[in-house]
N, C-alpha and C positions, 0 to 999 in steps of 0.2 A: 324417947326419940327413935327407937328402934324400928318402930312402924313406918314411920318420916322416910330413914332412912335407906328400909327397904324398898317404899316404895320409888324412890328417885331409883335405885337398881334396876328396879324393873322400867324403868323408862330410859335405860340406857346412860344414865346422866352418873356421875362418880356420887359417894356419902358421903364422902367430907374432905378436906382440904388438904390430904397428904404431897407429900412434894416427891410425887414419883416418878420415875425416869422416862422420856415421853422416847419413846423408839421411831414417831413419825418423823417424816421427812419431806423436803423439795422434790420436783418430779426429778433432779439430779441428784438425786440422795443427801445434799445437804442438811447439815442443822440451821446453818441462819446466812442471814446477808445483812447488810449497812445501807440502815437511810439515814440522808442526810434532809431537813426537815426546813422551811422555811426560805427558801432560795426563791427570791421575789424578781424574777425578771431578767434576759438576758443578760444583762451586764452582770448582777449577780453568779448567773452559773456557770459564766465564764471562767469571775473570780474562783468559784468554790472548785469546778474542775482544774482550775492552774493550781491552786491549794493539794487537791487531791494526788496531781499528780507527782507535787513537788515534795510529800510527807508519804508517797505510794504508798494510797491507802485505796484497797476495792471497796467503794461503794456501789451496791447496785443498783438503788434508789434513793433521787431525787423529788424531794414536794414543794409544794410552790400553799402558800395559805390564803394568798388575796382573793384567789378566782379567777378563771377566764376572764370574767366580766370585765376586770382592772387591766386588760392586754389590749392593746390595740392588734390588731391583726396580723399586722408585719411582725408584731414581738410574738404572738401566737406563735409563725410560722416557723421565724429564728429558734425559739426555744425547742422545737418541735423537732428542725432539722439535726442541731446542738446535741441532741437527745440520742437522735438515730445515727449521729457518727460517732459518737461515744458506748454504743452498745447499752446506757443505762436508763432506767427507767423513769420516766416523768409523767408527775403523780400534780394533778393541776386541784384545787378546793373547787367543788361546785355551788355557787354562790347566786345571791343572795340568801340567807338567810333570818330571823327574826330580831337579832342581836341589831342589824343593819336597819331594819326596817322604823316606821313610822310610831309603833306601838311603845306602851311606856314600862309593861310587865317586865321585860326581858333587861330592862335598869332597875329595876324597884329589888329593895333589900333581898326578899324572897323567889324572885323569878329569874335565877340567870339560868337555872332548868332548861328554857324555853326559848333559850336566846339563842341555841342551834337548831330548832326547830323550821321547817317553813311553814307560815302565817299564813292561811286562807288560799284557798285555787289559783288565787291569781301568782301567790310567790312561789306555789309548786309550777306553774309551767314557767314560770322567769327561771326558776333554778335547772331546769328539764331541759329549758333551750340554753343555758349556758354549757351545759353539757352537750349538748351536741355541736353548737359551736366548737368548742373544746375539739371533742373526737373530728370533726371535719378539717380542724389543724392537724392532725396527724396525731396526736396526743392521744393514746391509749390504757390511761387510768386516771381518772377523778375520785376526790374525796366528796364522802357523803355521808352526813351529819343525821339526817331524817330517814327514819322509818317506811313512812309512807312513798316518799322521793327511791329510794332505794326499790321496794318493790313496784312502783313505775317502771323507773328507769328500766329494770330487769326484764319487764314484759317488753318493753321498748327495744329490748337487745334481743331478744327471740322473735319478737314480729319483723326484726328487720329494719327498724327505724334508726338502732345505733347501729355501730359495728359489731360483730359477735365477739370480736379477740379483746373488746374495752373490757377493764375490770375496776370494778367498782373497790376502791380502797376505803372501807368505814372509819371514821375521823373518832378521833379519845372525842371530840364532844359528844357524839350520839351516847356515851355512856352508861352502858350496858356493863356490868360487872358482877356477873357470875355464871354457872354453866349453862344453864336452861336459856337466857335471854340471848346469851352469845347465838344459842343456835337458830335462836326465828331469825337474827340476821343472816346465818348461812342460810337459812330455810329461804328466807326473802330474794338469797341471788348474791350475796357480800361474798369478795372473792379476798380481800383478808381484814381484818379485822386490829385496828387501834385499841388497847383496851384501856382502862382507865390508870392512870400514871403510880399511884400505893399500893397495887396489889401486892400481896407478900409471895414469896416463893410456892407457898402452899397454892396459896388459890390462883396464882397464872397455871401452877399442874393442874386443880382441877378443872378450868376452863381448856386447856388441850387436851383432855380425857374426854370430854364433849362435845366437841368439834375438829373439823380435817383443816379448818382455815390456815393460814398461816396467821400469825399472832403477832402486831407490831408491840413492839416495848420500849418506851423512853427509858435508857439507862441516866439521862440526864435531862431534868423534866424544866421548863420554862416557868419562872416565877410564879404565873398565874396559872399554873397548873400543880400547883407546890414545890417545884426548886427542888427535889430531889435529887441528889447529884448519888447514883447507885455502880459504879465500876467495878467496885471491886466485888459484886453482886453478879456480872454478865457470865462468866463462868457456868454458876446456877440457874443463871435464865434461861441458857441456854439448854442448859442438858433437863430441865424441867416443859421447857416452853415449846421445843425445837418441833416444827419449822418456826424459824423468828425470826423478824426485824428487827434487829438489834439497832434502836434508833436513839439520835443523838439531837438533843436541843442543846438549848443553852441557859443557866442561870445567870443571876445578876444582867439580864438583860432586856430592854426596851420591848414591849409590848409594839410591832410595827404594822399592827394591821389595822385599815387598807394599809397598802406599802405602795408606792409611786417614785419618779425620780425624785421628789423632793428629799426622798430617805434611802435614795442609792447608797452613796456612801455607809452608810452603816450598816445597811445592809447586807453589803458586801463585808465588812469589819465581821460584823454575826455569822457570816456564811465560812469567812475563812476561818473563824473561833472554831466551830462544830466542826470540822475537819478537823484541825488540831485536839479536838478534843475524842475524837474519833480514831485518831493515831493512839492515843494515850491509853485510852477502853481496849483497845484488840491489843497492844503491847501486852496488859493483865491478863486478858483471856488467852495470848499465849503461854505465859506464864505458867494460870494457875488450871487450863483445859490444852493443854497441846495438841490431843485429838480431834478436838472440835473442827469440822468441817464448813468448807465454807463455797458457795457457788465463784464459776467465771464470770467475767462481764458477760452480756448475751446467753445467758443458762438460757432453759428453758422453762419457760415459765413466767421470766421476766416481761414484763408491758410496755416493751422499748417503742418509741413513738414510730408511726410508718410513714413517715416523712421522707 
């Protein structure tokens, strides 16, 4: 394996999965900041911001998993405004994707692969104009599942069709898990990067040996993503992963997408959990990293809506 190995060297990429101290940083010098994940709609981020402020906990980023597409306009703009009086960052799904659509792959035993995929030209420009709906609300980061969508969009932000300041947040579904692939999404235009929810300490260090991205990390991962509940692990994430998202789901909890008012209420139930449980995570991390550094609301860098 020596050969293997060196040759990954020479391609700038790390040999093997050591868990080595990642020196990068936020353009503020921080090592990480807090998302809070799944906040489906104004009423929800009202609740999760009254949550936040009442357990003062800095979160810097806000994500929403339905899509634009499930907002009507007025709630587009609310959320948007919401966003930009609060200095934090609202991170909208760009959606449809194949999971939603008509095909049967993306349910069959073998094909959930394919179920964040988009399905044929016509769901790449559904998905392409939900984004720009999106960024025309004031909302300056979407998540984005697909490869090809990804390096669109990107052209699409350099010819001037989006905004330049949007930044594309790459979703744990697009599921890329190791150094080399992490970086054609840098390569593609991903301005940070979800990675897949089990990586062990080792290999989140060697996917930041590979890449400048920032690194989102579930320290507590949603059922269907395996339910990983890792706390008392954020410490090491940090000082391995950093720049990171030190991001916060929730176990034992209801799969709610789409999400609509029909599932406000719980929604909001789920939004002030992951806060509370977001209190609990950085209490450890001071604990067991007291150094650990962390951005203000409005750093720089952040993709606070321009609403």
């Amino acid at each position: 394996m020596h050969q293997t190995r060196e040759f990954l060297r020479s391609q700038g990429l790390p040999a093997d999965d050591s868990p080595v101290t990642s020196a990068k940083r936020f353009p503020d010098g921080a090592q990480y900041r807090v998302e809070i994940p799944s906040t489906e709609g104004p009423e929800v981020l009202a609740a999760v911001l009254d949550e936040i402020a009442a357990r003062q906990v800095v979160v810097h980023r806000i994500s929403q998993g339905s899509g634009g597409m499930l907002l009507t306009d007025d709630e587009l703009a609310r959320m948007a405004a919401t966003g930009a009086a609060h200095d934090v960052e609202l991170s909208l799904f760009a959606r449809p994707v194949a999971g939603w659509d008509t095909g049967a792959m993306a349910t069959a035993p073998a094909g959930g692969s394919v179920a964040a995929q988009a399905r044929g030209t016509e769901q790449v420009v559904h998905v392409l104009e939900d984004i720009r709906r999106t960024a025309e609300a004031g909302i300056r980061s979407v998540l984005i599942t697909d490869l090809g969508v990804l390096a669109i969009a990107a052209r699409m932000r350099t010819a001037g069709d989006l905004p330049p300041d949007l930044q594309f947040k790459i979703s744990v579904q697009m599921g890329l898990a190791n150094p080399a692939s992490v970086r054609i999404a840098e390569d593609l235009g991903a301005d940070t990067y979800n990675v897949p929810t089990d990586l062990s300490i080792g290999q989140l260090a060697a996917i930041r040996q590979a890449t400048d991205l920032p690194l989102d990390v579930y320290v507590e991962a949603p059922d269907d993503m395996g339910g990983f509940v890792r706390h008392f692990e954020i410490a090491e994430i940090v000082r391995v992963a950093a720049p990171v998202h030190v991001k916060f789901g929730l176990r034992n909890a209801p799969n709610i997408y789409p999400a609509g008012t029909h599932l406000t209420p719980t929604a909001i139930a789920l939004g002030r959990e992951r806060v509370r449980r977001a209190r609990i995570g950085l209490d450890l991390l001071a604990r067991h990293a007291p150094a650990a550094t962390t951005s203000a609301l409005g750093a720089k860098g952040l993709a606070v809506p321009a609403a």
